[in-house]
N, C-alpha and C positions, 0 to 999 in steps of 0.2 A: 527478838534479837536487837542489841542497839544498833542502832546506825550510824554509820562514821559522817565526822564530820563532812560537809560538801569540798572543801579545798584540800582535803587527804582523801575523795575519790577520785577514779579516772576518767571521770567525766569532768573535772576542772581541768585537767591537761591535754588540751585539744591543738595546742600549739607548741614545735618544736623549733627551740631558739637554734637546735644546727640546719634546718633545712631551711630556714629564714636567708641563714648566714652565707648558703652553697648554693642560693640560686644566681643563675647567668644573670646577664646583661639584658638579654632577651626575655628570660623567664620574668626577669622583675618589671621590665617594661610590660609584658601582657597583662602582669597581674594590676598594676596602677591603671592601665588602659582600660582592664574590665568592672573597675571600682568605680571609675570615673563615669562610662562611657554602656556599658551593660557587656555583657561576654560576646555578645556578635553585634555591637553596635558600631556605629560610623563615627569616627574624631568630629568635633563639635568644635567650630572657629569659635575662637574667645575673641573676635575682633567684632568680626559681623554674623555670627550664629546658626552658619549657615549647615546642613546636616549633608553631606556626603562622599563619596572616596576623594580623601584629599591625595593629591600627590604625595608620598612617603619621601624621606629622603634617606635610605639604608646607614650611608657614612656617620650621619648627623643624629640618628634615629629622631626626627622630628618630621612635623608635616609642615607641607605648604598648598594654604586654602586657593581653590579651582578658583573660588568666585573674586576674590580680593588681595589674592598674594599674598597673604599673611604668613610668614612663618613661624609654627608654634609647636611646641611639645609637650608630652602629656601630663607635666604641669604646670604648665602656663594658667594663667588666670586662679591660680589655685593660691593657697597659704604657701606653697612650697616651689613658686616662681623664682625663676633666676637661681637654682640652685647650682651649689658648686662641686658637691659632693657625690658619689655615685649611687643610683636608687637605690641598691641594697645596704646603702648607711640609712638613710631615712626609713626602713622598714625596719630593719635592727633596732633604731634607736624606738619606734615606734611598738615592737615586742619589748622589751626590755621594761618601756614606759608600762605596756600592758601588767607583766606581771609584776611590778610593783604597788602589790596593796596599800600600802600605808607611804606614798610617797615616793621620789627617786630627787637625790640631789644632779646638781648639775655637773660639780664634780666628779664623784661618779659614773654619770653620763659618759664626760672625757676621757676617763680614765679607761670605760669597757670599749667605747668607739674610736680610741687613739685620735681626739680630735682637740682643739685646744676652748678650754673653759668658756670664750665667749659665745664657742658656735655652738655647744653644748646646751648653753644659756636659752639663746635664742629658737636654736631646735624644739626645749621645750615649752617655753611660753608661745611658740608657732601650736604648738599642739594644745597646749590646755588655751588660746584664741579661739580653737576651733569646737574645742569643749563649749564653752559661754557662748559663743556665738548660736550655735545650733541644741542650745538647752530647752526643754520644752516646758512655757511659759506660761500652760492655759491656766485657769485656776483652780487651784485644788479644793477637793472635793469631799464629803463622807464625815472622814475623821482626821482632823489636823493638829500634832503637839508643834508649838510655837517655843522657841528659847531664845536667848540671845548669850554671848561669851565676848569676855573680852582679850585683845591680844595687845602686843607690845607696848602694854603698860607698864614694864618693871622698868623699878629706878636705883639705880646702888646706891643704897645709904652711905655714909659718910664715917667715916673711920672712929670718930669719934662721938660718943654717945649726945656730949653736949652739942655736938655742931649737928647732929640730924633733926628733919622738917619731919611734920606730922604730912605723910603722903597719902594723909585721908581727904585734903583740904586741894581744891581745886587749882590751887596757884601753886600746886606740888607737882601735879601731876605730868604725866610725859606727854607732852604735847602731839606723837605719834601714837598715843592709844586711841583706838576703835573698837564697834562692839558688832559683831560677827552675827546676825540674825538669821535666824533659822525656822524653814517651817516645812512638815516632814507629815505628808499625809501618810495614813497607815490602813494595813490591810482591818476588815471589821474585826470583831472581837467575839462575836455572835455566833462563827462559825469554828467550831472545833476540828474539824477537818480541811478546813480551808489553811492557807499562808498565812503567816504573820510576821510582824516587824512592820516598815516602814518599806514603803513603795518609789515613792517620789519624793524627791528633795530639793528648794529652791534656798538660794543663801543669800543676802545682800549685807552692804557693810554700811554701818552708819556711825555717827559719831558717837553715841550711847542710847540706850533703851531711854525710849520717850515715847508720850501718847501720841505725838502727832506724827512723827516717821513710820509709828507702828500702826497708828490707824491708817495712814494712806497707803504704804504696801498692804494690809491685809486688805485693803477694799478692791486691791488692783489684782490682787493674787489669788486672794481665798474667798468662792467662791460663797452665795445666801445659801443661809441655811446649814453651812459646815458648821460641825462641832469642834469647838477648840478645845483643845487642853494647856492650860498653861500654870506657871508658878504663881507666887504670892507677888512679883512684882506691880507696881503700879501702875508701868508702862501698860499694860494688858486690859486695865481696868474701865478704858471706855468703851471696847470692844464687846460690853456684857449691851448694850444699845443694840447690838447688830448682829449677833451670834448666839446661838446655845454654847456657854461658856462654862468647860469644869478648870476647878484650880484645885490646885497642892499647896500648901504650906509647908516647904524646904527645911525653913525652923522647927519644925515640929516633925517631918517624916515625908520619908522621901516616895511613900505613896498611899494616897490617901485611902481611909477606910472602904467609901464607896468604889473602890478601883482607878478613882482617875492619876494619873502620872503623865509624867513627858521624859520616859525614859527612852523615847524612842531620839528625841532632840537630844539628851544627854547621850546618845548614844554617838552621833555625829561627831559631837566634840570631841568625845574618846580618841578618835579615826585623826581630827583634827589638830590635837594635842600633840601626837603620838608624830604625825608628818612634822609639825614642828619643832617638838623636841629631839628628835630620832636623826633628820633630816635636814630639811631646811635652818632650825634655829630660831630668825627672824624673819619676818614679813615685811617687803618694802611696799609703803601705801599704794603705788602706783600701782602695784600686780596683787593688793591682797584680796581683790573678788575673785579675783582666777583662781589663786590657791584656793580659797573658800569653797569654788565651785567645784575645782577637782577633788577637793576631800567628798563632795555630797556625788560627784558622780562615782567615786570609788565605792561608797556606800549603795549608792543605787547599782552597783554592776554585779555587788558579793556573791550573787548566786551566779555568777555567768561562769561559763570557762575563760580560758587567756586567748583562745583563737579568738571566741565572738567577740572582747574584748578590743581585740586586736584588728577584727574587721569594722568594727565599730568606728572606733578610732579613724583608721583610714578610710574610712567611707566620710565623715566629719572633716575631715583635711582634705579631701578631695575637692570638697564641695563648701569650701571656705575660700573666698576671695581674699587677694593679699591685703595683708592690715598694715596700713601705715607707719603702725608702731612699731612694727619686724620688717620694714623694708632701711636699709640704708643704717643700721644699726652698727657695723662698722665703722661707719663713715661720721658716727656721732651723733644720731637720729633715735633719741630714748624718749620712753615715754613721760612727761610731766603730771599733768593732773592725775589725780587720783580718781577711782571710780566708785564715788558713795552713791547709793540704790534713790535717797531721798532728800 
């Protein structure tokens, strides 16, 4: 008998966006206090660390630390410090984020949380922060396809035939393009009964595929002795030194006789594509690991429901300390440099 796909069973719907929406005051306070804190655990001073019943303060719903007077609440010291809005906006927006597979704009965002475009903004780059920050960075192992894609490299030609540049040639090019690197351990291949697809997924951005960004991410990431799969490109080509290395040739077929491919990397981009065109549009360099990273955590999450998602998430933002880039963000405090991997 087929089987339905995993996101048209009832096991993908484990979270119900109206009971997110109808809990209290109280009830969403307990529920952040047991994410943070464990289900019968003691509030934890984010000043001086101290573990025991603080003074509560019912009015204010916040505590104040026995040992040091600190005043704090349950999410101080968090990604979601100083907040202005009531916790069951930040869990809504935080479902919402959940079940959107292929991306969520920020307008959008405002539009479903009645809130205005830049706290929308900043709501979710607070969450995909907390994404990259708590990404698991060991190195990957077994079986590794490696890609790279490029983004915000379109240029509008020029209305007329004679006045357009050849946008093959370097001195053409849009000075905002990057290349999106990807590398995408996968389940064996050996096991017919076992999972397949891709398991893990680490992304970083770099200026363009070359040997030497690509050989020092993979030495820092991919662990001796992985197997790579990768394309015809040259970028990959000194990594055959230090790797069991299969390639494809793109130009000729998009997987090789022997079975090797990197449909598993071209599979990422699909996801990544699809958020950009669908969604977002453009990529601003300051935030395009984030988005990168969100596209590879959305890929690594496909088989999960939207609750564990969802507790996922809020377990990640709990346990994210304020980033400098989302504090004061109002006030004028945007992020500058960009974040290239090498």
């Amino acid at each position: 008998m087929h089987q339905p796909h995993f996101l048209l069973s009832a096991e993908a719907r484990t979270l119900s966006m109206r009971e997110v929406f109808a809990l209290s005051d109280e009830q969403a306070l307990e529920l952040f206090r047991a994410v943070r804190w464990g289900q019968d655990g003691e509030p934890v001073c984010p000043a001086c660390g101290v573990v025991e019943p603080h003074w509560f303060l019912a009015s204010r719903r916040q505590w104040r630390c026995r040992a040091c007077g600190h005043t704090f609440s349950v999410t101080s010291g968090t990604i979601f410090a100083h907040h202005k809005l009531p916790l069951q906006v930040y869990l809504g927006a935080i479902a919402i984020y959940a079940n959107a597979v292929k991306g969520l704009s920020a307008l959008q965002l405002s539009r479903d949380l009645d809130v205005q475009y830049k706290t929308a903004f900043v709501l979710m780059h607070k969450l995909r922060e907390s994404l990259i920050v708590h990404r698991d960075e060991t190195p990957l192992a077994g079986e590794v396809q490696i890609d790279g894609g490029y983004t915000n490299g379109s240029v509008r030609p020029a209305n007329r035939a004679d006045e357009r540049v050849d946008r093959r040639l370097a001195e053409h090019q849009n000075p905002d393009k990057r290349c999106v690197l990807v590398m995408r351990e996968t389940y064996p291949t050996d096991d017919p009964a076992g999972p397949v697809g891709a398991k893990r997924t680490l992304t970083f951005v770099i200026p363009r595929e070359n040997q030497r960004d690509v050989g020092a991410l993979a030495a820092r990431f991919i662990a001796p002795a992985t197997t790579i799969s990768a394309d015809e490109s040259d970028a990959y080509d000194l990594l055959h030194g230090r790797y069991p290395m299969r390639r494809v040739n793109h130009q000729r077929e998009y997987r090789a006789a022997d079975g090797t491919t990197d449909n598993q990397a071209v599979s990422y981009f699909a996801r990544f594509r699809r958020m950009q065109i669908g969604q977002h549009h453009k990529f601003g360099l300051a935030h395009l690991a984030n988005y990168a990273n969100e596209a590879a955590y959305r890929e690594d999450t496909r088989r999960w429901s939207n609750g564990a998602i969802f507790n996922d998430i809020l377990t990640k933002s709990a346990r994210t300390r304020p980033h400098r880039d989302w504090c004061g963000y109002w006030q004028g405090n945007t992020r500058r440099p960009e974040r290239l991997a090498a």
